[in-house]
N, C-alpha and C positions, 0 to 999 in steps of 0.2 A: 514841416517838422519843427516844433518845438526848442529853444535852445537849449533846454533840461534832457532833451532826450534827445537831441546830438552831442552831449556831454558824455551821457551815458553810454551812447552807442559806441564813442571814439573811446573810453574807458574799458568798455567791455572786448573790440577788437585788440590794445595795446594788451589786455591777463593775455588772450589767446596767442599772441604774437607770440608774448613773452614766455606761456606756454609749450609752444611750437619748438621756438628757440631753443630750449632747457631738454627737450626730448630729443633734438636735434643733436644737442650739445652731449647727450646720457648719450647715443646711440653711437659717436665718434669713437673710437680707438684710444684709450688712456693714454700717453707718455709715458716714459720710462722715468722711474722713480729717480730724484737726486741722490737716495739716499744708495742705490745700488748703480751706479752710474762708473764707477771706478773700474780699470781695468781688470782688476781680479775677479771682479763679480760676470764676466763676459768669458770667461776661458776657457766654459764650456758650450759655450755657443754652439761649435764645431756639431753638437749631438744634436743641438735643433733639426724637425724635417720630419716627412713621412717615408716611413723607412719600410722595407723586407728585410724581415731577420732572418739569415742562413746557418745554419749549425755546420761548425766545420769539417761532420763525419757526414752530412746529406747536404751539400754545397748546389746541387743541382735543384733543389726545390725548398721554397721560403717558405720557414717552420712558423711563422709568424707575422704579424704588422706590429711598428711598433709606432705612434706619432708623439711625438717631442716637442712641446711649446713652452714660451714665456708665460709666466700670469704672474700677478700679483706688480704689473709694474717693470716686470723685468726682474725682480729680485728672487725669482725660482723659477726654475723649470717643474713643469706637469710631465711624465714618460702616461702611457696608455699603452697596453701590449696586449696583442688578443693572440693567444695562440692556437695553432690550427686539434691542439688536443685538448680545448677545452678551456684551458689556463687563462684568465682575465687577471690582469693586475696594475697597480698603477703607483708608480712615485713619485714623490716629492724632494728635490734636488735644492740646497741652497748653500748661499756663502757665507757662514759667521762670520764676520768681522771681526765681533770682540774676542772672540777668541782664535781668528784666523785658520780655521778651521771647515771641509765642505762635510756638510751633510747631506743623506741622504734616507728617506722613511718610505718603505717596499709594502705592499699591500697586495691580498690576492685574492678572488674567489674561492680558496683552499681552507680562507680563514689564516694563512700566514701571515706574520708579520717580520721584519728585520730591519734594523736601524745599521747602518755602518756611516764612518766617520774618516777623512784624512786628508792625505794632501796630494800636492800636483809635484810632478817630477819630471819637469821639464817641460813636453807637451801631454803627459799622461798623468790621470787623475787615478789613484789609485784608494779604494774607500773597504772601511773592514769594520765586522762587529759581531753578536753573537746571535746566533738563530736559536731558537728553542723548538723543540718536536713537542709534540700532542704527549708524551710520555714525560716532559719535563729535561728530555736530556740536552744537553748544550752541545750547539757545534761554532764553528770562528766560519765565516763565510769572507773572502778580498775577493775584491773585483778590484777590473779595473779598463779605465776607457782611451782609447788611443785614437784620434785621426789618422785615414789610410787615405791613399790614393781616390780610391773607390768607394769611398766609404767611414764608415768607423767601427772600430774592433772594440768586442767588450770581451775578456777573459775572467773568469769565476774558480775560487778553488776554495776548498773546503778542507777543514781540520778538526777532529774530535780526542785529540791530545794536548789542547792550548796552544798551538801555534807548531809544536816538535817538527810536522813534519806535515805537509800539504797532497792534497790529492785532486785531480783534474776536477772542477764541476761541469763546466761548458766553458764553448769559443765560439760567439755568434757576430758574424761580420753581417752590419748592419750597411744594407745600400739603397739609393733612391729608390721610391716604389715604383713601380710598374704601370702604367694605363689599365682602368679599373677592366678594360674591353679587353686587356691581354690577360689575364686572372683567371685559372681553372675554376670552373662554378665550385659552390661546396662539397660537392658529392665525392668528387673529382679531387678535392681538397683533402677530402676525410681519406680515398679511399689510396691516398699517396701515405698520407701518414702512418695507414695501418699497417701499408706494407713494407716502412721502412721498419715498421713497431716489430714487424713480424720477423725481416729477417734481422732485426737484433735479437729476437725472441731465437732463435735458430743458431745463430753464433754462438750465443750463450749457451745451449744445450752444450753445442760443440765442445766447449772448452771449460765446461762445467761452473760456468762464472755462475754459482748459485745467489749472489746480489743482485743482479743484473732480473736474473729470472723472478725472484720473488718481487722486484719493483712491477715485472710486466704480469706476473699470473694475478687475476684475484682469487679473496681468500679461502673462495668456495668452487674454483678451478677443478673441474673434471674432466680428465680424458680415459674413451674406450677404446682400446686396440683392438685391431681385427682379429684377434684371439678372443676378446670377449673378455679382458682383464680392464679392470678398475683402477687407474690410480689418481690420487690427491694432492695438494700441492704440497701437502710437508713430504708425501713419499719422493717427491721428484726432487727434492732442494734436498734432501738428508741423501739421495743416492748420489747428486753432483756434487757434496761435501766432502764423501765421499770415495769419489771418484770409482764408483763403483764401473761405469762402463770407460774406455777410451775412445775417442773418436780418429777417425782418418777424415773421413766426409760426415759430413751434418748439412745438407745442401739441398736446393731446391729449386724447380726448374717446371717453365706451364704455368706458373703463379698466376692465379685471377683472383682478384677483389671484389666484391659484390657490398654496396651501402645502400643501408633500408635506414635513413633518418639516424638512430642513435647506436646502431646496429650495425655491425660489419661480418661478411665471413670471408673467408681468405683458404681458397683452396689449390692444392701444388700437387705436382711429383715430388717426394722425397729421396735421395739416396743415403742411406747411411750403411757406412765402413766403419768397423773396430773391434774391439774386445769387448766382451760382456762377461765379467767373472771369470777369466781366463778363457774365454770359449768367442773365437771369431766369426765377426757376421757382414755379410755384403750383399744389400737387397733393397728392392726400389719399392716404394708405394707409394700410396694416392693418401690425404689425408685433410681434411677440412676442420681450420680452425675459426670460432666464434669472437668473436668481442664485440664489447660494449664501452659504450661513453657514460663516464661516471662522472664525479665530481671531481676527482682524480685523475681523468683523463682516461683517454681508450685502457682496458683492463681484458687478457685472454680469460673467458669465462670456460669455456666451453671447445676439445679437442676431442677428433674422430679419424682414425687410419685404417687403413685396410690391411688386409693380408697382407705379407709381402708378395710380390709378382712374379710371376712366374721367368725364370731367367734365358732370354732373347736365344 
């Protein structure tokens, strides 16, 4: 070999070295920025992790995943949340400095957006700002996040009077995730969530909470009674506005869930006690409700009940 061309060879090994080196060096895990390095900008650490969200009216089954990382250096957290109805969204968490302030920017597959903004009060970070509905109308959304034992608690509340006066949104106690091998398959997933969907759909009737109902009916929601009567969803929200019927029992019992991919039915015994127009009624039936997964999340489309049954 040539001394030209062990010149070149040793030139051409040292790019590829130096090559090697640089993708080596890309592929490492960044530092954490000096610029966010300060104790304040860490005092949400606590929410880092891969987590199961529990809502704290279905405490026994995780309504979601949420996983919580650093990027950018450390100077934000990234939140990822998949919820078991459908709901995808993700935020972005960080700590102004200049103006010593945390921020926070909420994003969803719903097309939502919400920015809230605040401070830390003690060990809890509590963050607020305005949400806008597809209609244009303004609501105040505070949250706010606390380290628990077990966990960390996030509480949400909502206000569509500018602050007058506050009303529950959610309470989801966020705890280590689970072994993927301990995790009900999806089917199994969907077919927990429909039936807690369902019996809030059923509480609701109970107690004529017509919000409640019109969040879970969709808008083209049909049920036929074993009489062979029709009705729609403004007839069932304007009769719970109402209060057209009273209830004693609204209850059900035999519940079975059946999931077909984006499809669910959900068939029970029902017993319903009360008044109807001054005239009392106490009588069992059988009754099979439909839903679907929308963009919105599971939606009752579709109810069917029987006669009442013939009494024991």
């Amino acid at each position: 070999m040539s001394r030209r061309s062990r010149r070149l060879l040793g030139a051409a090994a040292a790019a590829a070295l130096g090559l090697l080196a640089s993708q080596v060096r890309a592929s490492e895990p960044q530092g954490r920025s000096p610029a966010c390095a300060g104790p304040e900008f860490r005092r949400l650490d606590f929410w880092l992790g891969d987590w199961d969200a529990y809502d704290a009216e279905s405490p026994k089954t995780p309504s979601a995943r949420t996983r919580v990382e650093e990027i950018l250096g450390g100077c934000a957290l990234r939140e990822v949340y998949e919820g078991n109805n459908g709901t995808v969204g993700e935020s972005f968490t960080i700590y102004d400095a200049g103006r010593k302030v945390w921020h926070q920017t909420w994003v969803t597959n719903r097309g939502r957006l919400l920015t809230i903004e605040g401070h830390f009060n003690g060990d809890s970070l509590t963050l607020e700002g305005p949400q806008y509905g597809s209609d244009g109308r303004k609501e105040l959304i505070r949250g706010t996040w606390r380290p628990q034992q077990n966990g960390v608690a996030e509480i949400a509340h909502s206000s569509t009077d500018g602050g007058a006066s506050w009303q529950p949104l959610f309470d989801i106690l966020f705890v280590p995730r689970r072994e993927a091998a301990a995790l009900p398959p999806r089917a199994e997933t969907d077919a927990r969530a429909v039936a807690d969907l369902d019996e809030r759909y059923q509480a609701a009737v109970k107690n004529n909470d017509a919000e409640t109902m019109a969040k879970i009916l969709a808008d083209d929601f049909v049920l036929v009674t074993g009489r062979g009567r029709v009705h729609g969803k403004a007839e069932l929200l304007e009769d719970a506005r109402k209060k057209t019927t009273l209830y004693e029992h609204q209850e059900d019992t035999d519940r079975t869930v059946r999931v077909w991919g984006d499809t669910a039915v959900v068939t029970a015994l029902l017993w319903e006690k009360g008044v109807d127009k001054g005239a009392p009624f106490d009588y069992h039936l059988w009754f099979s409700d439909t839903y679907v997964r929308t963009v919105d999340g599971w939606k009752y489309v579709f109810g069917q009940a029987s006669q009442p049954l013939p009494k024991p």
